[in-house]
C-alpha positions in Angstrom: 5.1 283.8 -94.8 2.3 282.4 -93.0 2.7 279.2 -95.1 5.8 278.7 -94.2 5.3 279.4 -90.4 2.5 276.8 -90.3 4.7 274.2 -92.2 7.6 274.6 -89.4 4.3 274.4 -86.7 3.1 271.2 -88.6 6.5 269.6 -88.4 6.2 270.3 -84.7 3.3 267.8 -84.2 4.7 265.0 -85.0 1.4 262.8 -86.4 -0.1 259.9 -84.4 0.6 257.3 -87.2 4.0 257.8 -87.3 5.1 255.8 -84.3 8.5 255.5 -82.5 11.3 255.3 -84.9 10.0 257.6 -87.3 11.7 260.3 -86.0 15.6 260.7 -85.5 15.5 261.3 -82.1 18.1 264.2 -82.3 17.5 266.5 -85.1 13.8 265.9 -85.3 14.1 264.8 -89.1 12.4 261.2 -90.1 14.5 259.0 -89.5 15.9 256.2 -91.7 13.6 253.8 -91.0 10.7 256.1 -92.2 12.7 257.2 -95.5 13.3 253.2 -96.7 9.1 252.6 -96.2 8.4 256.2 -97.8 10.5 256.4 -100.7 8.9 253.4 -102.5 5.6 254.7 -101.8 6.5 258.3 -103.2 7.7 256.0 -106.3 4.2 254.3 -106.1 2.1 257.5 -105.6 4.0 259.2 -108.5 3.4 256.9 -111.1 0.2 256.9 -110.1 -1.1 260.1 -110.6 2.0 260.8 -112.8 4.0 263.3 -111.3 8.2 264.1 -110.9 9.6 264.4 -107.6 13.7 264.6 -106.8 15.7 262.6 -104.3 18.5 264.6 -103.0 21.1 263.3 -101.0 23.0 266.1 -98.5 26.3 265.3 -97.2 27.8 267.7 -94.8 31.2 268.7 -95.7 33.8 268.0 -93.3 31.6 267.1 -90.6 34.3 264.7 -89.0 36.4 267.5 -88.1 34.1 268.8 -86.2 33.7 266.0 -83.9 37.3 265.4 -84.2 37.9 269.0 -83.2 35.3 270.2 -81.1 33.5 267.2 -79.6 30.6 265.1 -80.4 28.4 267.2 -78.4 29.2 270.3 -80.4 28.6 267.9 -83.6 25.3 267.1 -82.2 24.4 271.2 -82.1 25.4 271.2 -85.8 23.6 268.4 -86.7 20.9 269.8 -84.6 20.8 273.8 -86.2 21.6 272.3 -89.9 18.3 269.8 -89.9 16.2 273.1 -88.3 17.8 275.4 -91.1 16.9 273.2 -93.7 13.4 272.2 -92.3 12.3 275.7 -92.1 12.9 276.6 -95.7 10.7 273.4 -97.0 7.5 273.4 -98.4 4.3 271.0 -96.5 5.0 268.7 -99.3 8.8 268.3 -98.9 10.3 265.6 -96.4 13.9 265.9 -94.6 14.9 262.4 -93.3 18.6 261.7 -91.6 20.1 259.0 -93.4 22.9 257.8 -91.0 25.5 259.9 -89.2 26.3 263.5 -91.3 23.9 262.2 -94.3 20.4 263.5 -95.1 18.0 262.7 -97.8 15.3 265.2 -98.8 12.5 264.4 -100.9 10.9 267.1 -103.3 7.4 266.7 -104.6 7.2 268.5 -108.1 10.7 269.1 -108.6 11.9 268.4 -111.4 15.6 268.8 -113.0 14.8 272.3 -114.3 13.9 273.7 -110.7 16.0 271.0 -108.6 19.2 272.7 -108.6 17.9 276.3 -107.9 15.8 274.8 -104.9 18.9 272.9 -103.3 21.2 275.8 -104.1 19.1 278.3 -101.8 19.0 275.8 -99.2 22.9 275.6 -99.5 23.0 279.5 -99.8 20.9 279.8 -95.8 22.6 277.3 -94.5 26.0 278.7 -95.5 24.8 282.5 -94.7 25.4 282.4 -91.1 27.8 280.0 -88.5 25.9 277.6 -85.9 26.1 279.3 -82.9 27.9 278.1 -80.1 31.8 277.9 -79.0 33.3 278.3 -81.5 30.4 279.0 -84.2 31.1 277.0 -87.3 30.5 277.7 -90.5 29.0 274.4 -92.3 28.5 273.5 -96.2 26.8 270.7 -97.7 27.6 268.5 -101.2 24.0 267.4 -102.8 23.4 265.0 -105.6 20.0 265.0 -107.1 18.0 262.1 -108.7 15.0 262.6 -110.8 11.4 260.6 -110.8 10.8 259.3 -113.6 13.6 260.5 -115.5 16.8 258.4 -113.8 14.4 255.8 -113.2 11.2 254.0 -111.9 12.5 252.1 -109.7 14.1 252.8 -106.1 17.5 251.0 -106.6 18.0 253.3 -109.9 17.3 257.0 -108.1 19.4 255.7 -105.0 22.3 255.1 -107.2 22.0 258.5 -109.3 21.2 260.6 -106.1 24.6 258.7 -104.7 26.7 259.2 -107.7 25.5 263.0 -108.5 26.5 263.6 -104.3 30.1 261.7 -105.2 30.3 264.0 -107.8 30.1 267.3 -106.1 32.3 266.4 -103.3 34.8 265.7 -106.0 34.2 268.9 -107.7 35.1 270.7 -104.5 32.5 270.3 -102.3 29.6 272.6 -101.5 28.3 272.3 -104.7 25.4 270.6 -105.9 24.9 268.1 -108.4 21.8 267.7 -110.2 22.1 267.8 -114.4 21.2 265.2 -116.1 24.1 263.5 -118.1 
């Protein structure tokens, strides 16, 4: 417990070398511009002193409706309460950046496909346990695909495409779900 409360207080401070545009400005994730210079040096770090790590891309489900229903404003709380849900279940060593728009990219150091689906599938189980709060309190699910260092690739074109093509996947199986065997 007390690791976990010091990783939500270290996420907090935001560090001095991470200057302006390394944070989305609303949810408090990295932003995209921090994922696209971090991901290749994950890539280089972990063939380095050879370790796995996944990519998992989160999609929320039907997130357009709710701006479509509801208002932007009340999709900015969701966006907002889902990025906080999911922060505070990570690890120090985990990452949550926002993509673009109702997209989300985590970043797992030491998961590997035997643990990567149990790991996303309790962060999908909290985040599904209770509604946001708010008028009216919504109820929001999330479709992950999940890519695997070294074993869909080396290289950062090749775990983009399997994290994208594993998230495709569970939206098609119904959404909710997530995708993360290896074929």
């Amino acid at each position: 417990e007390l690791m976990r409360l010091l990783s939500i207080r270290l996420r907090e401070v935001k560090p001095a070398e991470h200057g302006d545009g390394m944070y989305d400005h609303l949810t408090g994730a990295m932003s995209r511009q921090a994922f696209d210079r971090r991901l290749q040096e994950e890539i280089d770090r972990a063939q380095i002193y050879r370790y796995s790590f996944s990519l998992v891309f989160l999609d929320l489900d039907h997130f357009k409706e709710v701006n479509d229903t509801y208002g932007h404003a009340r999709g900015d709380e969701v966006l907002i309460e889902f990025a906080r849900r999911i922060m505070d279940d990570l690890r120090t060593t985990d990452t949550l950046f926002r993509y673009g728009g109702d997209e989300f990219v985590l970043l797992l150091q030491g998961i590997d496909e035997k643990r990567g689906p149990a790991f996303v599938q309790r962060l999908l189980d909290k985040t599904l346990k209770s509604p946001i709060p708010g008028e009216p309190p919504i109820t929001i699910s999330f479709s992950a695909g999940i890519a695997y260092f070294p074993d869909d690739g080396i290289l950062l074109p090749e775990l983009l495409n399997a994290a994208d093509a594993r998230v495709y996947k569970a939206k098609a199986e119904g959404r909710g779900r997530v995708s993360g065997n290896l074929e």
